[in-house]
ChimeraX commands (.cxc) that place a marker at each C-alpha (Angstrom):
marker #1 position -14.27,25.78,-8.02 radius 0.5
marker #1 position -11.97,28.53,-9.70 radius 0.5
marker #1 position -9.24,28.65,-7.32 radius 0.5
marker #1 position -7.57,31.60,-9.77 radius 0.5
marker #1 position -10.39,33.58,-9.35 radius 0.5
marker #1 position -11.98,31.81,-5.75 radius 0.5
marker #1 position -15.24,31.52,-6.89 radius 0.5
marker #1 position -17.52,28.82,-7.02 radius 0.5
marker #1 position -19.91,27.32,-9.63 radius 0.5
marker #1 position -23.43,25.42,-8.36 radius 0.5
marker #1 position -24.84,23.15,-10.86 radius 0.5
marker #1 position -28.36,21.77,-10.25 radius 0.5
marker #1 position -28.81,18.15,-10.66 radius 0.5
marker #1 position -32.07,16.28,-11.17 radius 0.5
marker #1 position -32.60,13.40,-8.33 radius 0.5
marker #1 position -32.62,9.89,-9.58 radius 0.5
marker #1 position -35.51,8.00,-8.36 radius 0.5
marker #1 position -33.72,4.84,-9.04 radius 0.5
marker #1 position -31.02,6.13,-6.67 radius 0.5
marker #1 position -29.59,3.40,-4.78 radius 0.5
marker #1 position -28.84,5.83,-1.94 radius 0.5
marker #1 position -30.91,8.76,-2.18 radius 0.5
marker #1 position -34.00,7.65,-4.50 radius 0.5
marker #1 position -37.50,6.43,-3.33 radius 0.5
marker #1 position -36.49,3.27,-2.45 radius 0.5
marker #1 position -32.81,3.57,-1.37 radius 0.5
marker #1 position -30.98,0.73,-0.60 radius 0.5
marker #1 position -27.52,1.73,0.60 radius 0.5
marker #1 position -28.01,3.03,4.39 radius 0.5
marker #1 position -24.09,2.39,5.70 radius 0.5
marker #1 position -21.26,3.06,4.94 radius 0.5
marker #1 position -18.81,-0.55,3.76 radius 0.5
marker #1 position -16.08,-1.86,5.40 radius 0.5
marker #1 position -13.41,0.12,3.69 radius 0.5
marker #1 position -10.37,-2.22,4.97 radius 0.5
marker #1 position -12.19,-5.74,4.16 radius 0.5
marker #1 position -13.34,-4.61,1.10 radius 0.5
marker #1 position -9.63,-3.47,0.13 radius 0.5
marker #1 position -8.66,-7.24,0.90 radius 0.5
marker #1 position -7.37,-7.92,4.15 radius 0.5
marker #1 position -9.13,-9.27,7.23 radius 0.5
marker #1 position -9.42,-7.66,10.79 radius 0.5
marker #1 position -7.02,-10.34,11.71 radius 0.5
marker #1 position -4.63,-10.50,8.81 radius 0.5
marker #1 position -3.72,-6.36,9.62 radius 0.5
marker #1 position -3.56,-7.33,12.97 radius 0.5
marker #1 position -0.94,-10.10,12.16 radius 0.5
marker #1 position 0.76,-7.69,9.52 radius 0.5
marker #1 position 1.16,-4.68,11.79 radius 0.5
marker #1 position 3.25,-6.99,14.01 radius 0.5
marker #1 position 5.53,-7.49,11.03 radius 0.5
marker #1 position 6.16,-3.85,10.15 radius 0.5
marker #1 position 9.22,-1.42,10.06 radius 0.5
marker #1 position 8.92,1.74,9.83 radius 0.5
marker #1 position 10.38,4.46,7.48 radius 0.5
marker #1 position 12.57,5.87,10.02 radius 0.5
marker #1 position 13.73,2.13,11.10 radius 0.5
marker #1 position 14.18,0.95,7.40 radius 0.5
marker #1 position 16.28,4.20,6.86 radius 0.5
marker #1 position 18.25,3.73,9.75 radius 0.5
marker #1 position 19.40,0.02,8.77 radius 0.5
marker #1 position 19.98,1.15,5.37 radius 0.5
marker #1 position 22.68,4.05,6.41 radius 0.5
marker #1 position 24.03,1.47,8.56 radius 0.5
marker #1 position 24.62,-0.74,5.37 radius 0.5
marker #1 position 22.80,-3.63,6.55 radius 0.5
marker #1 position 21.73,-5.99,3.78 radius 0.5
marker #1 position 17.82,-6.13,2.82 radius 0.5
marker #1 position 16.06,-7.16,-0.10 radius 0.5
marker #1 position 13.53,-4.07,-1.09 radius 0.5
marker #1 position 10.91,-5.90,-2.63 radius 0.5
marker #1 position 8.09,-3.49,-4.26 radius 0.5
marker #1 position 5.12,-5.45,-4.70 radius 0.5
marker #1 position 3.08,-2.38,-7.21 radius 0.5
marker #1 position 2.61,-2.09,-10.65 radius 0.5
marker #1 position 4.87,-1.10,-13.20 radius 0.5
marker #1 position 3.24,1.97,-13.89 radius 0.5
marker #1 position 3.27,3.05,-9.98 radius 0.5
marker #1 position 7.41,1.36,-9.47 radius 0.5
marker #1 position 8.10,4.63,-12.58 radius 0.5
marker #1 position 6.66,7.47,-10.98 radius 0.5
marker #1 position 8.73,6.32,-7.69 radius 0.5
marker #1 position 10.62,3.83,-5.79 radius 0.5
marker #1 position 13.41,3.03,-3.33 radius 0.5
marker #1 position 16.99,2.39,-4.60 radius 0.5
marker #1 position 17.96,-1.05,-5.00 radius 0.5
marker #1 position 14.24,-2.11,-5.15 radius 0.5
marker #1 position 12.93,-5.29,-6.58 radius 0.5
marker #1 position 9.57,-5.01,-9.07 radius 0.5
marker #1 position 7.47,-8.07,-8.84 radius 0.5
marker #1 position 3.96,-6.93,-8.70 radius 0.5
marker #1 position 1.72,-8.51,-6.10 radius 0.5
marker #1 position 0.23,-10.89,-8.78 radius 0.5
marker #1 position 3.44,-12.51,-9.82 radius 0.5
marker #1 position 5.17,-12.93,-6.16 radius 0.5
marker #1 position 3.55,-16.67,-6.08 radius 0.5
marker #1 position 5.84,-16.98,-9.25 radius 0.5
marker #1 position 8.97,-14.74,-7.82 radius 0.5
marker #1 position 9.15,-16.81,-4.28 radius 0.5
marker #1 position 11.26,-19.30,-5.68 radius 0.5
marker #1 position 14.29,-17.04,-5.99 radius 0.5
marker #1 position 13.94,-15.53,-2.75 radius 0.5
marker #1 position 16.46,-16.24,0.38 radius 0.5
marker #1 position 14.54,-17.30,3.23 radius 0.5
marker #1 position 17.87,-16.27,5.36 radius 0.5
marker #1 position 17.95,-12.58,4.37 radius 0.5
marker #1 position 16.05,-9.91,5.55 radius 0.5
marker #1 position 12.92,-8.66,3.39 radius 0.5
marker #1 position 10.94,-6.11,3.38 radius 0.5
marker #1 position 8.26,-5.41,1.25 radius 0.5
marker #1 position 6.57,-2.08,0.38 radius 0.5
marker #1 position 3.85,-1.16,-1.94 radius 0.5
marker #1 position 2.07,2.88,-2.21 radius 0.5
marker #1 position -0.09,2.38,1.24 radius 0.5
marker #1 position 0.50,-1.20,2.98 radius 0.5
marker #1 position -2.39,-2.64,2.20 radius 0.5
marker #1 position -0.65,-4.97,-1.18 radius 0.5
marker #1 position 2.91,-5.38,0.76 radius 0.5
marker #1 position 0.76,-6.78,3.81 radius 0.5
marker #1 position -0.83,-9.26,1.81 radius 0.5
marker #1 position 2.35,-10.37,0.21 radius 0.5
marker #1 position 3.94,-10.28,3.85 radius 0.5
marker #1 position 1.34,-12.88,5.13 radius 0.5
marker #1 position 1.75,-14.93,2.00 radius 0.5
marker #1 position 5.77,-14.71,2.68 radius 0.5
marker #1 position 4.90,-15.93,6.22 radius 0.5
marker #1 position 2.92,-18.79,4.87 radius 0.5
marker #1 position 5.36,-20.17,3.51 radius 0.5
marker #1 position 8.02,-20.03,5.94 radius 0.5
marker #1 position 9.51,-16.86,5.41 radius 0.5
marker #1 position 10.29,-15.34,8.89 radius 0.5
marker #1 position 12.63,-12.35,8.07 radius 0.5
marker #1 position 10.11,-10.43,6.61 radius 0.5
marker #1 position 8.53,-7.29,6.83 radius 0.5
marker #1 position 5.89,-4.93,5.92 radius 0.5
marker #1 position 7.06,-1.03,5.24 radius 0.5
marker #1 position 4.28,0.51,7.67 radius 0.5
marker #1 position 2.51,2.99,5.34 radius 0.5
marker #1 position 4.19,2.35,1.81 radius 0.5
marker #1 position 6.30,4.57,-0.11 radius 0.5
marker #1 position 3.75,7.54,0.65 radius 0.5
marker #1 position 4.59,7.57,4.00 radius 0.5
marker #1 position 8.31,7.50,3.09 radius 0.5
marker #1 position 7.77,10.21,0.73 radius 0.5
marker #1 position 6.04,12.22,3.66 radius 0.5
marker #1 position 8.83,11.13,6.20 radius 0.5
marker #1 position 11.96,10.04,5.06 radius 0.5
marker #1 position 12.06,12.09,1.25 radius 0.5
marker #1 position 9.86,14.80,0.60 radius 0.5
marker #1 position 11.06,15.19,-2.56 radius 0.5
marker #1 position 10.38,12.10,-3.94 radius 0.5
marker #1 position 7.22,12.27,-6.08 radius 0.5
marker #1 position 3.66,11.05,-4.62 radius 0.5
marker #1 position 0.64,10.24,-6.62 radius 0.5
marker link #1:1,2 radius 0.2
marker link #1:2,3 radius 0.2
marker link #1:3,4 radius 0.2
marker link #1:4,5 radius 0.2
marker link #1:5,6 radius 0.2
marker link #1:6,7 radius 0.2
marker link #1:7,8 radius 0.2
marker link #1:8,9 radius 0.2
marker link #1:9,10 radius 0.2
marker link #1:10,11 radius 0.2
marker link #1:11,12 radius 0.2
marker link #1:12,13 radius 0.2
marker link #1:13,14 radius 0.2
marker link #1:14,15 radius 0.2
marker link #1:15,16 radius 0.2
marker link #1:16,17 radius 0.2
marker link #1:17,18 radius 0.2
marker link #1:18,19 radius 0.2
marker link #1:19,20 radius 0.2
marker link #1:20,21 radius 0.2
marker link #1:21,22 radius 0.2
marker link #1:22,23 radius 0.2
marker link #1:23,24 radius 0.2
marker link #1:24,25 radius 0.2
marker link #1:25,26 radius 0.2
marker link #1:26,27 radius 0.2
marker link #1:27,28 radius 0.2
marker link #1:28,29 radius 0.2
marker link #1:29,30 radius 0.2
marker link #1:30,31 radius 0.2
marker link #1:31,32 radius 0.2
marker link #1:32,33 radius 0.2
marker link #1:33,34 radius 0.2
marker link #1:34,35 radius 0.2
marker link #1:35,36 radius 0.2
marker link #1:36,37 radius 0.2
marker link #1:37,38 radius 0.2
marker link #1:38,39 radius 0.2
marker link #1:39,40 radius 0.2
marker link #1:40,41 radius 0.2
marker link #1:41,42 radius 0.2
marker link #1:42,43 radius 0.2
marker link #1:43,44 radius 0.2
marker link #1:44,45 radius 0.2
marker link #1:45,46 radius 0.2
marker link #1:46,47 radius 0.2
marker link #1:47,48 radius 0.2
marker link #1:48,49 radius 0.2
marker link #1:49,50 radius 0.2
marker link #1:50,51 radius 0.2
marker link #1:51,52 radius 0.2
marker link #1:52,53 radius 0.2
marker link #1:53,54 radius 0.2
marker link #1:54,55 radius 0.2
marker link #1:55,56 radius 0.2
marker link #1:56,57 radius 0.2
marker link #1:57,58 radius 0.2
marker link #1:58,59 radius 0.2
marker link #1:59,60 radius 0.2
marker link #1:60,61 radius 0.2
marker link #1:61,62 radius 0.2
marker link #1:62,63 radius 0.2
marker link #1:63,64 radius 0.2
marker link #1:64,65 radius 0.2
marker link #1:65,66 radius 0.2
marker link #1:66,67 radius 0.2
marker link #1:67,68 radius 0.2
marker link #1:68,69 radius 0.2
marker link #1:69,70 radius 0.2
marker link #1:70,71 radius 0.2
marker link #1:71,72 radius 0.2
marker link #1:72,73 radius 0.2
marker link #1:73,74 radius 0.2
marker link #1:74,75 radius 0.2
marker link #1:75,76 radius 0.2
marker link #1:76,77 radius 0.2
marker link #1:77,78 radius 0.2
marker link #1:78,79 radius 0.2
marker link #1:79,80 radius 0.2
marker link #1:80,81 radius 0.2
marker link #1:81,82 radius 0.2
marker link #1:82,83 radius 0.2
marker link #1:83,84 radius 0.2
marker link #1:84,85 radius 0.2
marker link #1:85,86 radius 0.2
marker link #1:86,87 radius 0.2
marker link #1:87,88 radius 0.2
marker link #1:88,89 radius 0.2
marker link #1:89,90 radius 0.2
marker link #1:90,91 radius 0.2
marker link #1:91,92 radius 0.2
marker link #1:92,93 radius 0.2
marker link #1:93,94 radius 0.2
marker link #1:94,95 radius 0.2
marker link #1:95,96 radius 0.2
marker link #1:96,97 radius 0.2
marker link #1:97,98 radius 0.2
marker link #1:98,99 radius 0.2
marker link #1:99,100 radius 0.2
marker link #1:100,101 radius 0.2
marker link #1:101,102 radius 0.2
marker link #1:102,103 radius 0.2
marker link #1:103,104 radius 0.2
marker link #1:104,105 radius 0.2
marker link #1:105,106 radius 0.2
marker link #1:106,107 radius 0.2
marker link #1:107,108 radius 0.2
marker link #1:108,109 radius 0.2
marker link #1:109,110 radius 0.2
marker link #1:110,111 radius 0.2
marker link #1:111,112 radius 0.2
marker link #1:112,113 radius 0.2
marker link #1:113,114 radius 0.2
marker link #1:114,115 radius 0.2
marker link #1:115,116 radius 0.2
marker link #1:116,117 radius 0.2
marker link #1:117,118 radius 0.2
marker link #1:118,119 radius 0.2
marker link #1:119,120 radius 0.2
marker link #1:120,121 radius 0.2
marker link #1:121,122 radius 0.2
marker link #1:122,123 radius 0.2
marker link #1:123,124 radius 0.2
marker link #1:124,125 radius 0.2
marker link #1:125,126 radius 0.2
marker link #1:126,127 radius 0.2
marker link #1:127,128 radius 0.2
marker link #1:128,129 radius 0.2
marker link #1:129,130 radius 0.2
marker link #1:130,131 radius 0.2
marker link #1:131,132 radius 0.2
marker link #1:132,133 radius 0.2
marker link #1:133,134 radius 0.2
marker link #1:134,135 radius 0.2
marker link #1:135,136 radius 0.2
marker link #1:136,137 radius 0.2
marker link #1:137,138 radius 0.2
marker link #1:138,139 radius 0.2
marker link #1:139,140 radius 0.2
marker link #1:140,141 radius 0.2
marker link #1:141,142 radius 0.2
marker link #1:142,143 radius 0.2
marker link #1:143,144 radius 0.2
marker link #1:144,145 radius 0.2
marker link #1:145,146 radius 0.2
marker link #1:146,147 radius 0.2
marker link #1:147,148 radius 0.2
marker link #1:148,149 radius 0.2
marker link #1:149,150 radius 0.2
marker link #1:150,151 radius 0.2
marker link #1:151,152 radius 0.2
marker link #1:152,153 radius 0.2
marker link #1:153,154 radius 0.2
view
């Protein structure tokens, strides 16, 4: 697609008979379970979604000055395009490491780009006693698209 000059370009393409899903003998017929295959269990979001705040409630008890630890649980590459002020970096892979110097008496909450990594590290929070944390429902995209449109998005 040219969108300069809105016109469109169809390009033939020889079928694969060794196609998985469209060959002679096609083996993929349904669609996977997006959500367990990104890592968490139909019970583990259920858990995690009681353990969310959302934008507008995190942004609400930050103008109100309350104290809470912003804990971004993506990669280094993701925490430079974006982040929230005041955030903590400890990618999902080294919170096992980073729990130690956590306060199990102050109020967490934990954000990666969707949910899906913050919910994980939520429920392993929660497994080990921490009770005063939460999940930001929807990542930093969603507070991008609510709370800071000008923030950058990827």
């Amino acid at each position: 697609f040219d969108a300069l000059h809105m016109s469109f370009r169809e390009l033939k393409v020889k079928k694969d008979r060794s196609c998985p899903v469209c060959g002679e003998n096609p083996r993929v017929r349904e669609l996977i379970d997006y959500e367990a295959f990104c890592g968490l269990t139909q019970e583990q979001q259920a858990q995690a979604s009681t353990f969310q705040i959302t934008p507008e409630e995190l942004k609400e008890k930050l103008e109100r000055g309350e104290r809470i630890i912003l804990l971004d649980v993506r990669e280094p590459v993701e925490y430079e395009i974006c982040r929230l002020e005041g955030a903590t970096l400890v990618p999902l892979s080294k919170l096992p490491e980073y729990v130690n110097r956590l306060s199990q008496t102050e109020d967490i909450v934990v954000y990666c780009h969707t949910g899906m990594r913050s919910a994980m590290a939520v429920k392993l929070l929660r497994d080990l006693g921490f009770t005063r944390v939460k999940n930001l429902a929807g990542g930093i995209d969603a507070w991008a698209v609510r709370i800071d449109p000008k923030m950058p998005r990827y």
